[in-house]
Backbone of each chain as ProteinMPNN parsed JSONL, in Angstrom:
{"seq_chain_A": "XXXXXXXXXXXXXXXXXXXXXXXXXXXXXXXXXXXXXXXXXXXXXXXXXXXXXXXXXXXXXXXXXXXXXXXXXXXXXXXXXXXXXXXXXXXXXXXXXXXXXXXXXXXX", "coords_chain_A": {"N_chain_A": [[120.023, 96.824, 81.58], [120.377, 98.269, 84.504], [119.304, 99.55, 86.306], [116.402, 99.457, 88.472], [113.137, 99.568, 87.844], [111.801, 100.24, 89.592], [112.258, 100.725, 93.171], [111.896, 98.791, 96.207], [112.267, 99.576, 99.224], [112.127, 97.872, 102.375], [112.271, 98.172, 106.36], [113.976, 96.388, 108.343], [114.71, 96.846, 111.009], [115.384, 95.592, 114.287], [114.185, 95.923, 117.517], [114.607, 95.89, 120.782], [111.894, 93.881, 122.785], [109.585, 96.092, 124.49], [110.707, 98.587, 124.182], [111.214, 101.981, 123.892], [110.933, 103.37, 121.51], [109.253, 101.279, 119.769], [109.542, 98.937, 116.886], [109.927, 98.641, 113.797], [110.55, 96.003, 112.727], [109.657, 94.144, 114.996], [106.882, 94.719, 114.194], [106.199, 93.068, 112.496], [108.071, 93.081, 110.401], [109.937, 91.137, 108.477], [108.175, 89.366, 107.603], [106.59, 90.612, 106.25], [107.687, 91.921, 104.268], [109.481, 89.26, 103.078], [106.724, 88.835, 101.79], [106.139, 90.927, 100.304], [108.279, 90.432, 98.237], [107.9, 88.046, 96.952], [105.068, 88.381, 96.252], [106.023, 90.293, 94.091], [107.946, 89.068, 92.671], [106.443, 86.066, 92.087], [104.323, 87.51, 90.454], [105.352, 88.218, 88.005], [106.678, 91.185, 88.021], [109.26, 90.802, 88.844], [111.24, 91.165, 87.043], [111.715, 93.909, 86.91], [111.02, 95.167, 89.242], [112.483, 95.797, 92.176], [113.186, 94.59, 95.664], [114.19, 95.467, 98.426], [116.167, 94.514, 101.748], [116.497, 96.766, 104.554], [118.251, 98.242, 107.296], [117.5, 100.247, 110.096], [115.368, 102.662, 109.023], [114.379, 104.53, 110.141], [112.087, 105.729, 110.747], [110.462, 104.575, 113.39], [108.468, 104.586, 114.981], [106.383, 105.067, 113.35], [106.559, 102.427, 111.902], [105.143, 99.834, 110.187], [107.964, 100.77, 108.258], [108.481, 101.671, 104.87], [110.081, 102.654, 101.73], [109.669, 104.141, 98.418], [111.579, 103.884, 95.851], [112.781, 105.061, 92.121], [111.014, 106.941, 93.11], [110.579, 108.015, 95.239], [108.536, 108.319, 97.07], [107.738, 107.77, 100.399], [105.829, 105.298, 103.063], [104.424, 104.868, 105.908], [103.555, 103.466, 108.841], [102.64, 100.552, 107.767], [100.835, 98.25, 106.778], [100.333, 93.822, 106.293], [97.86, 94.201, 105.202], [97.766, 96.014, 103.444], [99.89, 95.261, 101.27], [98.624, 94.716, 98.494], [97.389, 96.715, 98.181], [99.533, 98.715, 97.347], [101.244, 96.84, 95.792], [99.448, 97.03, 93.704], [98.697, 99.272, 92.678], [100.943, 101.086, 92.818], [102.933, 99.435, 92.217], [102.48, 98.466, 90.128], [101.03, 99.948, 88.751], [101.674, 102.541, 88.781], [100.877, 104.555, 90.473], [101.053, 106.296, 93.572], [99.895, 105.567, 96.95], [97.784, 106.81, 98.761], [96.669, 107.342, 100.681], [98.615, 106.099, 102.808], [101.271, 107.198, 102.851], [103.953, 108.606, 104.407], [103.881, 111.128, 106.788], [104.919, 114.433, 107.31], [107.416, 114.881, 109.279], [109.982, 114.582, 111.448], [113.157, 112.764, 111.689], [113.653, 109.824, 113.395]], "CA_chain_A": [[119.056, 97.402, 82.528], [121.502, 98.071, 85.671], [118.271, 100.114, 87.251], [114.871, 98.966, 88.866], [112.117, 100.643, 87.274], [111.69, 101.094, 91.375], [113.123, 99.728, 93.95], [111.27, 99.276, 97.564], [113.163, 99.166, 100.586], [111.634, 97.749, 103.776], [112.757, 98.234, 107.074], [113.773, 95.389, 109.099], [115.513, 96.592, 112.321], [114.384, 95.265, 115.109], [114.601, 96.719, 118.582], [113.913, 94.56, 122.015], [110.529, 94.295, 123.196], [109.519, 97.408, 125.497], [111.927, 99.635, 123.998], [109.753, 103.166, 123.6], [110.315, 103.644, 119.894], [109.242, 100.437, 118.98], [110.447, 98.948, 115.744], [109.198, 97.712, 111.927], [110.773, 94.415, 112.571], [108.958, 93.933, 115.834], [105.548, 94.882, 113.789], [106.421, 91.868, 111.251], [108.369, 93.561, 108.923], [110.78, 90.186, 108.111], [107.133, 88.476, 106.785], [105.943, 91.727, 104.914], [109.203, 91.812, 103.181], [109.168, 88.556, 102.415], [105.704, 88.679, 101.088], [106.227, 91.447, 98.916], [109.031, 90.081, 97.497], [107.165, 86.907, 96.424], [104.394, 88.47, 94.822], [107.023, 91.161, 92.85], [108.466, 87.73, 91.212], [105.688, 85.484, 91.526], [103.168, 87.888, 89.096], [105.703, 88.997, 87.075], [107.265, 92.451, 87.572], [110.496, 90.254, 88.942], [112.675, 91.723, 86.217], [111.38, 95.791, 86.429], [110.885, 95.677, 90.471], [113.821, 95.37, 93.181], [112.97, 94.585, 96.883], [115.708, 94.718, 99.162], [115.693, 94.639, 103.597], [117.372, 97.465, 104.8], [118.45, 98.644, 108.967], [116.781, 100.93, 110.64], [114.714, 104.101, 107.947], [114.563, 105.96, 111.145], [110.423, 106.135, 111.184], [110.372, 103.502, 113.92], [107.546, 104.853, 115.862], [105.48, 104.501, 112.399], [106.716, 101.102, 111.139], [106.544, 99.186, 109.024], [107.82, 101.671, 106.85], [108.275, 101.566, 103.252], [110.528, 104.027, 100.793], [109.774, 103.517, 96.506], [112.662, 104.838, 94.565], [112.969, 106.607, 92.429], [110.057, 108.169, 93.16], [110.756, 108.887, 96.521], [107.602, 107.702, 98.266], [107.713, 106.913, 101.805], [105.088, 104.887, 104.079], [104.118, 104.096, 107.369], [102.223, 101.735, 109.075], [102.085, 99.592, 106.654], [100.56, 95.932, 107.373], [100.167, 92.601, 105.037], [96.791, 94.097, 104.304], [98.01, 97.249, 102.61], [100.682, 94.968, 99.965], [97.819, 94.367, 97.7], [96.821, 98.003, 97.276], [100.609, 98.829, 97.183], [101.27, 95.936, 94.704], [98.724, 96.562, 92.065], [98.911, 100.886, 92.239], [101.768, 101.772, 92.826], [104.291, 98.924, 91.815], [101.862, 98.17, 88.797], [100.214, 100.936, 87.559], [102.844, 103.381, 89.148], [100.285, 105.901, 91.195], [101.613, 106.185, 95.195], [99.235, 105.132, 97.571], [98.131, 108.433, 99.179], [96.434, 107.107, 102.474], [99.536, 105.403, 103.402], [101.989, 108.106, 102.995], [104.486, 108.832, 105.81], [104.087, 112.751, 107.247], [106.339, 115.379, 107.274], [108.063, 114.444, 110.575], [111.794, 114.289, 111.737], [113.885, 111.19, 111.861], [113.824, 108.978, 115.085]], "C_chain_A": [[119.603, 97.359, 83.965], [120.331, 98.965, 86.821], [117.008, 99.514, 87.243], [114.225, 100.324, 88.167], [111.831, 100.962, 88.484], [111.758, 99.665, 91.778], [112.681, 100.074, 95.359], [112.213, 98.714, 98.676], [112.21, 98.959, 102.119], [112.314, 97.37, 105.057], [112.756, 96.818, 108.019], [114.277, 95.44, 110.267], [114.4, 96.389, 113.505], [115.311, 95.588, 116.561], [114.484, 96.128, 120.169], [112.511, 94.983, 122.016], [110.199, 95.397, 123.97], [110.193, 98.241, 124.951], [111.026, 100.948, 122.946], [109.516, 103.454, 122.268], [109.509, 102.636, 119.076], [110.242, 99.839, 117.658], [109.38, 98.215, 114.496], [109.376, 95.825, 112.64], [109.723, 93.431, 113.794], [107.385, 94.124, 115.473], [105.609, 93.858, 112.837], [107.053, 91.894, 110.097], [109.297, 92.31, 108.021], [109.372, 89.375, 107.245], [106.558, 88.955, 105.507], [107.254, 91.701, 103.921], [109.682, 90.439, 102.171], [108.18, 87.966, 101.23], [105.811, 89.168, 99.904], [107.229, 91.205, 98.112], [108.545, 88.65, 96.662], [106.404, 87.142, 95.395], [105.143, 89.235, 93.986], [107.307, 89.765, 91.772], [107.672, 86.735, 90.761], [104.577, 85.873, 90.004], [104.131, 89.305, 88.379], [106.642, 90.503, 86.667], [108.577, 92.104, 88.518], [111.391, 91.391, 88.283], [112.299, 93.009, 86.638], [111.199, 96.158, 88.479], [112.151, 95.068, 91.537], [112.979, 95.625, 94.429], [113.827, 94.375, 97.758], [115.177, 95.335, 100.543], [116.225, 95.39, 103.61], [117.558, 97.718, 106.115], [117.547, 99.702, 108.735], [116.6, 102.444, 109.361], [114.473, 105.274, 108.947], [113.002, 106.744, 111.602], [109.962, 105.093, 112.133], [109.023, 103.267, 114.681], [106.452, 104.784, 114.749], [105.75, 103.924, 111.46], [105.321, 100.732, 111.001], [106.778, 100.413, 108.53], [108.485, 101.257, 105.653], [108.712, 102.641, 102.326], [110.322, 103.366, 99.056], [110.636, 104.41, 96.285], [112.465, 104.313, 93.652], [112.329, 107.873, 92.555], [109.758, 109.085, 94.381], [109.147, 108.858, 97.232], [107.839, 106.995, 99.162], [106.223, 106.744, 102.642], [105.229, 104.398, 104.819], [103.482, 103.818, 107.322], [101.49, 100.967, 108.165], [102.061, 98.582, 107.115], [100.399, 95.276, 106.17], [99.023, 93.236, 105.02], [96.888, 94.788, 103.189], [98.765, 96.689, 101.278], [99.54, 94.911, 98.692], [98.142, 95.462, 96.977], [98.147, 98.36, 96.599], [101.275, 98.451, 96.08], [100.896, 96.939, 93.436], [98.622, 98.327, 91.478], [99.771, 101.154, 92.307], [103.114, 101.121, 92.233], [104.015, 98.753, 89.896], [101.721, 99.245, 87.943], [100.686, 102.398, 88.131], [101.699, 104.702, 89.722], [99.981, 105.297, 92.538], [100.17, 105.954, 95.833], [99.157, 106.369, 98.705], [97.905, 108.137, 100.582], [97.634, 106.17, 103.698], [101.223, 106.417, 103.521], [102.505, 108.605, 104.375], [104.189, 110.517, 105.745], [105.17, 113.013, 107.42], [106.782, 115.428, 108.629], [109.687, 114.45, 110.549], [112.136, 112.807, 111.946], [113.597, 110.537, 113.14], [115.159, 108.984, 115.124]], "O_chain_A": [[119.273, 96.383, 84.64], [120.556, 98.981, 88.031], [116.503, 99.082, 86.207], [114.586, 101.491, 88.018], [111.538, 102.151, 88.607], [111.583, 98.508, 91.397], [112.878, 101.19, 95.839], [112.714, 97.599, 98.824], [111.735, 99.893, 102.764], [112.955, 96.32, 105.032], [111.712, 96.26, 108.359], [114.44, 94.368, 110.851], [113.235, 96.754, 113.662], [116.529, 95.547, 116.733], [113.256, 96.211, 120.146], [112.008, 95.986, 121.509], [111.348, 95.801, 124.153], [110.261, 99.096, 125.835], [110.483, 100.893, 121.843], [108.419, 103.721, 121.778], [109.102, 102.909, 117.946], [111.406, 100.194, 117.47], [108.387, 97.489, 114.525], [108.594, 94.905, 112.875], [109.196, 92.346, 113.55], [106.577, 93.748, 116.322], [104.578, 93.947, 112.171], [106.89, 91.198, 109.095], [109.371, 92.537, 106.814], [109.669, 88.785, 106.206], [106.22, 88.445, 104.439], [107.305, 91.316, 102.753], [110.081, 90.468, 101.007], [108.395, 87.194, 100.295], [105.715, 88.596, 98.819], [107.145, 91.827, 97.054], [109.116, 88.433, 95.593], [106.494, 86.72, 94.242], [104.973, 88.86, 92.826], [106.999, 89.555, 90.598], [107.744, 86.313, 89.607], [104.198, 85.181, 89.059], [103.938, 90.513, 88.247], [107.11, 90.85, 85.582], [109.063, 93.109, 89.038], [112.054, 92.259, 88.851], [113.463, 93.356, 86.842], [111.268, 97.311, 88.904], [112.566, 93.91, 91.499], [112.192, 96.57, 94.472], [114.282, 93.251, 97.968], [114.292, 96.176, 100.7], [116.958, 95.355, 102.622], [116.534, 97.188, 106.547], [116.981, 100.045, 107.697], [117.566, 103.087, 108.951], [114.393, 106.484, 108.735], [112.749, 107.713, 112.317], [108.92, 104.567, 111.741], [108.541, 102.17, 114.962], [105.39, 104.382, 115.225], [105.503, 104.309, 110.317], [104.427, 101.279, 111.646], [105.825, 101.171, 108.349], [109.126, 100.211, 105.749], [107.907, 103.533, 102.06], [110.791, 102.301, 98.656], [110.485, 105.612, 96.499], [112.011, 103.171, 93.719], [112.607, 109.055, 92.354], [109.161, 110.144, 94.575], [108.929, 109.745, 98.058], [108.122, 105.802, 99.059], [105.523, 107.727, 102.883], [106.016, 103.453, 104.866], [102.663, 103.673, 106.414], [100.303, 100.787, 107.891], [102.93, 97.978, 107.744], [100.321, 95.884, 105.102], [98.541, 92.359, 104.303], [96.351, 94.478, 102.126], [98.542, 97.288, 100.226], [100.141, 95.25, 97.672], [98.728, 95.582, 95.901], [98.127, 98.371, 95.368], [101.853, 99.266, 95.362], [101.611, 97.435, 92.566], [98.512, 98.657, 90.297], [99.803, 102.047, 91.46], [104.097, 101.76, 91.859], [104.754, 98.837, 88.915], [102.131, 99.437, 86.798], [99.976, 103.368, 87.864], [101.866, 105.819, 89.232], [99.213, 104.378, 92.823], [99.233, 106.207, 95.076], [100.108, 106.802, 99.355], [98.632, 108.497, 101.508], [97.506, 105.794, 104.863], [102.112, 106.127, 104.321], [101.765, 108.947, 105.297], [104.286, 111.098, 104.664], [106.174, 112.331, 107.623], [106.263, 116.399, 109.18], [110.386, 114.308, 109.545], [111.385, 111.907, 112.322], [113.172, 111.345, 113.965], [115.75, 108.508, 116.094]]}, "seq_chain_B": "XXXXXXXXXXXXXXXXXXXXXXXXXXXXXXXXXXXXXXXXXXXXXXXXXXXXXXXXXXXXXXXXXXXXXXXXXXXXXXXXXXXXXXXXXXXXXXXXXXXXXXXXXXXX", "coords_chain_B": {"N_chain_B": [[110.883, 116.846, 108.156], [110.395, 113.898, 106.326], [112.102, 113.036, 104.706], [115.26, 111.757, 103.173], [117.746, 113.692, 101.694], [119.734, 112.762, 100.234], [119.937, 109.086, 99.803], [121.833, 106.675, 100.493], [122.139, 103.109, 99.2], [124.266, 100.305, 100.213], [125.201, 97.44, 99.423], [125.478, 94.271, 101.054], [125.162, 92.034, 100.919], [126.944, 87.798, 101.436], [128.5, 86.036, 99.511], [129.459, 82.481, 99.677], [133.069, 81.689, 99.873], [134.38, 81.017, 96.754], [132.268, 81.074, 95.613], [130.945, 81.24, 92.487], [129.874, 84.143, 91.321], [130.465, 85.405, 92.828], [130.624, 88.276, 95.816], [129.376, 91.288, 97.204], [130.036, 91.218, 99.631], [132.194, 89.483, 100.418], [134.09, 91.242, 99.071], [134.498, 92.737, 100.935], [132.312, 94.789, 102.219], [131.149, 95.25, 104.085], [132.476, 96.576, 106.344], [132.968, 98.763, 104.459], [130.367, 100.157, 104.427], [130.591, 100.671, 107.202], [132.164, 102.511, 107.304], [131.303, 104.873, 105.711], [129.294, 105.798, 106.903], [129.334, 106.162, 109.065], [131.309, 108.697, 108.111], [129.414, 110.25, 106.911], [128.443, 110.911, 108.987], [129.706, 112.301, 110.948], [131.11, 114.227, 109.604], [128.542, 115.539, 109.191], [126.513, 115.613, 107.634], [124.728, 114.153, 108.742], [121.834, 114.462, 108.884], [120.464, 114.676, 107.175], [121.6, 112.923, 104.737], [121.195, 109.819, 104.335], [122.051, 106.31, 105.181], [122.09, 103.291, 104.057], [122.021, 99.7, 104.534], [121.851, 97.226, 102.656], [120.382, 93.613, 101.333], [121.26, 91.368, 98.434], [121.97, 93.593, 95.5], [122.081, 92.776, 93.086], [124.374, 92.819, 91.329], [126.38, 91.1, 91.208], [128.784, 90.53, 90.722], [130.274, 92.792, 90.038], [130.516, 93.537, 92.215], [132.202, 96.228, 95.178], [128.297, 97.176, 95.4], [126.671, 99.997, 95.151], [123.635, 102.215, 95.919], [122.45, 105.124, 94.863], [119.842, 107.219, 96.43], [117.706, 109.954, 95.984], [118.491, 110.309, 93.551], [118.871, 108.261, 91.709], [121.056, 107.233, 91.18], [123.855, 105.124, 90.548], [126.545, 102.924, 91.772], [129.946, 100.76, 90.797], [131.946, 98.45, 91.471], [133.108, 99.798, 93.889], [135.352, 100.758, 96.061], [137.213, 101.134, 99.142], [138.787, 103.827, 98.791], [137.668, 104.869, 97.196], [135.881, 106.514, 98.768], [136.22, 109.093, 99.911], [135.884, 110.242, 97.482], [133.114, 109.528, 96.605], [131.498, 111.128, 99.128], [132.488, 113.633, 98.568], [131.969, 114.725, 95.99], [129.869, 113.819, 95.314], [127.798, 113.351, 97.606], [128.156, 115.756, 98.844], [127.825, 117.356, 97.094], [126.818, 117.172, 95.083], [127.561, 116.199, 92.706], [127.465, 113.541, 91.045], [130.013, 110.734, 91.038], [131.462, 110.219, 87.246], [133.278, 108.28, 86.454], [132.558, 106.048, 88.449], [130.482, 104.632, 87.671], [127.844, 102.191, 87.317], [127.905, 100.023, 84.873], [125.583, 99.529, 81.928], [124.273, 96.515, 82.296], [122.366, 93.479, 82.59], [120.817, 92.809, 85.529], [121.963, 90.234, 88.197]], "CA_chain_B": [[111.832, 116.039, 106.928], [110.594, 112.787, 106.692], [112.718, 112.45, 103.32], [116.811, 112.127, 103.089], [118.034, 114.736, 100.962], [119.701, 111.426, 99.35], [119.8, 107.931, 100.388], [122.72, 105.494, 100.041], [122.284, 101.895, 99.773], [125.098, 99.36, 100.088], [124.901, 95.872, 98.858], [125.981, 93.556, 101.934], [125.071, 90.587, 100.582], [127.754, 87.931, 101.325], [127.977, 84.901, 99.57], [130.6, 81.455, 100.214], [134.232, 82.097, 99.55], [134.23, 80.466, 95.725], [131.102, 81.024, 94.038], [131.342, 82.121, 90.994], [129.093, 85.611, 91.223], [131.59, 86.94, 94.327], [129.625, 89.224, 95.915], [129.89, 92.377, 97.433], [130.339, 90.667, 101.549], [133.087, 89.592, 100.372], [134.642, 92.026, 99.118], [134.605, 94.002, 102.105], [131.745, 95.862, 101.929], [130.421, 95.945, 105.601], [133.701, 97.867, 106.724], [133.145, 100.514, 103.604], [128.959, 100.832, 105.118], [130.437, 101.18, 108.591], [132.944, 103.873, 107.056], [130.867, 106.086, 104.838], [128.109, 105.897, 107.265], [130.651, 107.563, 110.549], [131.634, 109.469, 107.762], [128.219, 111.468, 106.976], [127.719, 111.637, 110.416], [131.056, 113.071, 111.737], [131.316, 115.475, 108.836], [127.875, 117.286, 109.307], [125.291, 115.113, 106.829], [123.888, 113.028, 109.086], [120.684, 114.724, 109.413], [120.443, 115.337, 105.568], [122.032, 111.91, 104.392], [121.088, 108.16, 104.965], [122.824, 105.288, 104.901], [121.38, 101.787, 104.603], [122.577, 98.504, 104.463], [120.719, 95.805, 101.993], [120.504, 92.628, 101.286], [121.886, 91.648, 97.396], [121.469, 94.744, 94.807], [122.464, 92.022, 91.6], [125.471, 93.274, 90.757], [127.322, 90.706, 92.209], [130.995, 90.346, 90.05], [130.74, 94.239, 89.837], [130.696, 94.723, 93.387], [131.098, 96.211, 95.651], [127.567, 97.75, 94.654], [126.29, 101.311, 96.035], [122.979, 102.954, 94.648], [121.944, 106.606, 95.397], [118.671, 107.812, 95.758], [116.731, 109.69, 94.582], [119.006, 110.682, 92.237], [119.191, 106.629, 90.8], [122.658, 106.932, 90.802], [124.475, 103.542, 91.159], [127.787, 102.887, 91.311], [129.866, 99.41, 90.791], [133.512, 98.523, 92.085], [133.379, 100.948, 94.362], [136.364, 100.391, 97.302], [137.378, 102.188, 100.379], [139.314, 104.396, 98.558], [136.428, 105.879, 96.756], [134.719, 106.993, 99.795], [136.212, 110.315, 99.977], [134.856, 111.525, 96.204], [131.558, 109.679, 96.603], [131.261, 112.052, 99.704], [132.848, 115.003, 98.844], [131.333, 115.092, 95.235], [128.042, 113.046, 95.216], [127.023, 113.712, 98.82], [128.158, 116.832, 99.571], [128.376, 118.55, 95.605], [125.315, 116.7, 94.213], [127.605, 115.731, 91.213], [127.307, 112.365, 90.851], [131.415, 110.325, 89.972], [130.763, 109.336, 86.76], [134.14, 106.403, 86.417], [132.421, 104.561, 89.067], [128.539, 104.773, 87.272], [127.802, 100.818, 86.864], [127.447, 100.204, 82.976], [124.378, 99.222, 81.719], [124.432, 95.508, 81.885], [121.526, 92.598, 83.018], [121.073, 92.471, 86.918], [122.576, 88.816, 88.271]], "C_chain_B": [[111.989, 114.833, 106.839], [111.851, 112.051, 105.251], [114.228, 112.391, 103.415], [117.108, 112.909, 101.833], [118.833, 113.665, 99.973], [120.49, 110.556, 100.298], [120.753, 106.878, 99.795], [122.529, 104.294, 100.096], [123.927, 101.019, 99.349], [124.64, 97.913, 100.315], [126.081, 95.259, 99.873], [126.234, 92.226, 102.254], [126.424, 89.665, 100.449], [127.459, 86.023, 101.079], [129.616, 83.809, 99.413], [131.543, 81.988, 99.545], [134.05, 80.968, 97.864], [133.12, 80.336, 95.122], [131.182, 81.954, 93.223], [130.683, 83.655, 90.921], [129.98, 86.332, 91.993], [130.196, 87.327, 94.691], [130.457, 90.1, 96.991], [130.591, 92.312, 99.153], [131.695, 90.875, 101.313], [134.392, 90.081, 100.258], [134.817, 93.505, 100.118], [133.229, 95.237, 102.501], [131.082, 96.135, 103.606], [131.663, 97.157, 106.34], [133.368, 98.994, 105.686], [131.441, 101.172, 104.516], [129.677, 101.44, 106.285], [131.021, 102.623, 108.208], [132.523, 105.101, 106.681], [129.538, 106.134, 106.455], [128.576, 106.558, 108.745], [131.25, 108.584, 109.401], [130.584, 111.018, 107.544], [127.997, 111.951, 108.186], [128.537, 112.415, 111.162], [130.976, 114.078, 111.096], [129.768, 116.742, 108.625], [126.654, 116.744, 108.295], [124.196, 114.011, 107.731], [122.386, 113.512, 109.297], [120.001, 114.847, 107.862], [120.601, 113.708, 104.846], [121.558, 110.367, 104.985], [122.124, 107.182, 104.381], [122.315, 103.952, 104.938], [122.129, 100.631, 104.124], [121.51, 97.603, 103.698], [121.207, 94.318, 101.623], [121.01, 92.907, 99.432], [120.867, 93.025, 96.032], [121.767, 94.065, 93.341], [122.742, 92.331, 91.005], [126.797, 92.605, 90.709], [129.284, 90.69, 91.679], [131.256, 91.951, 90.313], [130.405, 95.23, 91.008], [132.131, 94.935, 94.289], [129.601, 97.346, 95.387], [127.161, 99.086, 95.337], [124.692, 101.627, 95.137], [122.66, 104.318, 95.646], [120.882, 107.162, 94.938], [118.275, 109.131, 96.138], [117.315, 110.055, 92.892], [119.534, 109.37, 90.714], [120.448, 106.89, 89.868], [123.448, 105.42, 91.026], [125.636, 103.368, 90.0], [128.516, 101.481, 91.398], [131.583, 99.354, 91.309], [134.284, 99.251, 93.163], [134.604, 100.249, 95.856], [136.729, 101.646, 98.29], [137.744, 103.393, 99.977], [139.053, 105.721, 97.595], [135.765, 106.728, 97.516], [134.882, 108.637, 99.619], [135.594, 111.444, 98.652], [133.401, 111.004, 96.417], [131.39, 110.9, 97.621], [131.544, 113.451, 99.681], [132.3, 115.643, 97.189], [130.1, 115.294, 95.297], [127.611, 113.771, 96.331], [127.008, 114.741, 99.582], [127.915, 118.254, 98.347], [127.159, 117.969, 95.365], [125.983, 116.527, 93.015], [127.978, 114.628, 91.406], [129.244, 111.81, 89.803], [131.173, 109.025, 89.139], [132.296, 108.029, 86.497], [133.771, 105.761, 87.397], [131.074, 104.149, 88.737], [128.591, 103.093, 86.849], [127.127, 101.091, 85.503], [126.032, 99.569, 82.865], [124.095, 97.547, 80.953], [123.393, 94.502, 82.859], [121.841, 92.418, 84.744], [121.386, 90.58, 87.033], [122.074, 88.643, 89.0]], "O_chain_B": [[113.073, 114.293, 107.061], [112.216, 110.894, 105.046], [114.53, 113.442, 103.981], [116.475, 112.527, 100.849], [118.495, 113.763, 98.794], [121.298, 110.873, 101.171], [120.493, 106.29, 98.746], [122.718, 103.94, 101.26], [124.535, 101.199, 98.294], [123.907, 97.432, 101.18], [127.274, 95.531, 99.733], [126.881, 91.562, 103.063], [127.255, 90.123, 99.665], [126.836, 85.168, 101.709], [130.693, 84.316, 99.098], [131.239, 82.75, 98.628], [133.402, 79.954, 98.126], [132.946, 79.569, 94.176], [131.429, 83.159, 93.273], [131.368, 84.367, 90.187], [130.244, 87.532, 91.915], [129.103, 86.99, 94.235], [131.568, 89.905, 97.483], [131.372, 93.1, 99.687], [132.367, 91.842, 101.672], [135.422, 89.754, 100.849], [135.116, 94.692, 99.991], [133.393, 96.352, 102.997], [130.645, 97.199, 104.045], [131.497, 98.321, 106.703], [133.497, 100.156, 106.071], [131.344, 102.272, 105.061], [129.491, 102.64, 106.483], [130.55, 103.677, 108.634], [133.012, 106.172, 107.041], [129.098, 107.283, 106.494], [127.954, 107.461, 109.305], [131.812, 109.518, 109.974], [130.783, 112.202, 107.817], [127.518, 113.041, 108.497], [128.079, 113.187, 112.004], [130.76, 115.094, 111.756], [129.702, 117.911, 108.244], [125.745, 117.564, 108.162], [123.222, 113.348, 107.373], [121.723, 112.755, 110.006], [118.822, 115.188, 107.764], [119.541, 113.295, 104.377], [121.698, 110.047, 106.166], [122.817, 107.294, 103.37], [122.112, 103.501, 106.066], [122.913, 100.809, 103.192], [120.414, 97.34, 104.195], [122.396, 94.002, 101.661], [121.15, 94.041, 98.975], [119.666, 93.206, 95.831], [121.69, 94.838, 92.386], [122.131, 92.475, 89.946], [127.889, 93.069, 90.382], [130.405, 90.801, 92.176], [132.341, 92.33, 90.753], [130.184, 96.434, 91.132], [133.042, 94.109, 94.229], [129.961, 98.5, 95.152], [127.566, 99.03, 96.498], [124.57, 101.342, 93.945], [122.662, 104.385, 96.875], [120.651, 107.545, 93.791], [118.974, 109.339, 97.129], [116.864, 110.064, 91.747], [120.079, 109.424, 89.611], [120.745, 106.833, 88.675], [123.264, 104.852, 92.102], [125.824, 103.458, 88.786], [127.847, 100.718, 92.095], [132.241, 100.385, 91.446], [135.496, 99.345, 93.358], [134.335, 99.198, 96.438], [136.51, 102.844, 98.109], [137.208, 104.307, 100.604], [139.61, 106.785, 97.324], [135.097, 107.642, 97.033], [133.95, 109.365, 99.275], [135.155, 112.594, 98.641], [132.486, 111.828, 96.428], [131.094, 111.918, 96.997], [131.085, 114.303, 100.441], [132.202, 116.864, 97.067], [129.392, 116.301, 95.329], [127.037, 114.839, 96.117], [126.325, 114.926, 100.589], [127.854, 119.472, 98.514], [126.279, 118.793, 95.613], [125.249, 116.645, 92.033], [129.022, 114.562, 92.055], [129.643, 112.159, 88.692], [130.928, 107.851, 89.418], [131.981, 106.844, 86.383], [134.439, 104.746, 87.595], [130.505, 103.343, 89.474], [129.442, 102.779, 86.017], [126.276, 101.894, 85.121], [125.48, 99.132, 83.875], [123.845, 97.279, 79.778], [123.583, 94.718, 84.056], [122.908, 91.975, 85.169], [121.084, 89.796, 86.133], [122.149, 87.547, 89.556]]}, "name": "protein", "num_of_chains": 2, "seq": "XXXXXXXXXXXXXXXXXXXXXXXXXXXXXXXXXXXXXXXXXXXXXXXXXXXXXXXXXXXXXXXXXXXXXXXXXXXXXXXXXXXXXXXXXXXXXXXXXXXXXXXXXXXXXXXXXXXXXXXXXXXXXXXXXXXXXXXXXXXXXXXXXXXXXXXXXXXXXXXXXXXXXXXXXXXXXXXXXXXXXXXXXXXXXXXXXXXXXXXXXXXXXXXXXXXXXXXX"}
């Protein structure tokens, strides 16, 4: 099994304070990342889910963001309240989380 | 276009000189990210192409590791010297090179 049944990537670059785009990492993304990597292994879908940090996704101005492969869902502004829903629909029971969905926008 | 037309990750993870897993640090892999990743962008993908950097992709003896999304391509051994077919097949042809496809063996 050399593939994640999906594999979430969360952004962790972080940018100084003041700096106009903002950044994920500067919205908490090093805690959310951590989190969701906890519950992935704590309840179980360890083996079938991959969570890895990645640099800058380039949606900085609507961090956190959040890509699932291979289904190719991306979100913004995602906070620790949203892992739940995230968790239990979309990592669990594999249907994307629609109100969290990044827009059709250009890169930063 | 909030989406990359496809999304590279590299496994950066780098762990002590003698443990038994290796991993992909070691083997050089932040010089191949910096390379492929001035490479999309010099040659004309950078607006089309991503590049990200992650933490370990648990592959570790059979790196260094690459995966490509959305097409959940992932490749294993891959060295500098690869760069030019991943990019001039995979990332610029959309055919995926299959002697570097990691075999289908238990993540580490």
């Amino acid at each position: 099994m050399p593939k994640p049944e999906r594999h979430v990537l969360v952004c962790l670059n972080t940018r100084p304070p003041g700096n106009p785009k903002g950044s994920c990492g500067e919205k908490g993304s090093e805690v959310l990342f951590d989190t969701l990597k906890s519950m992935v292994k704590e309840r179980g879908l360890g083996d079938r889910v991959m969570v890895s940090r990645t640099n800058c996704l380039k949606h900085c101005s609507r961090g956190i963001t959040l890509a699932v492969y291979p289904d190719n869902v991306w979100y913004g502004r995602v906070e620790m309240g949203d892992l739940e829903e995230i968790y239990q629909r979309h990592l669990r029971e594999g249907r994307p989380v629609e109100r969290l969905q990044m827009p059709d926008i250009p890169w930063e």
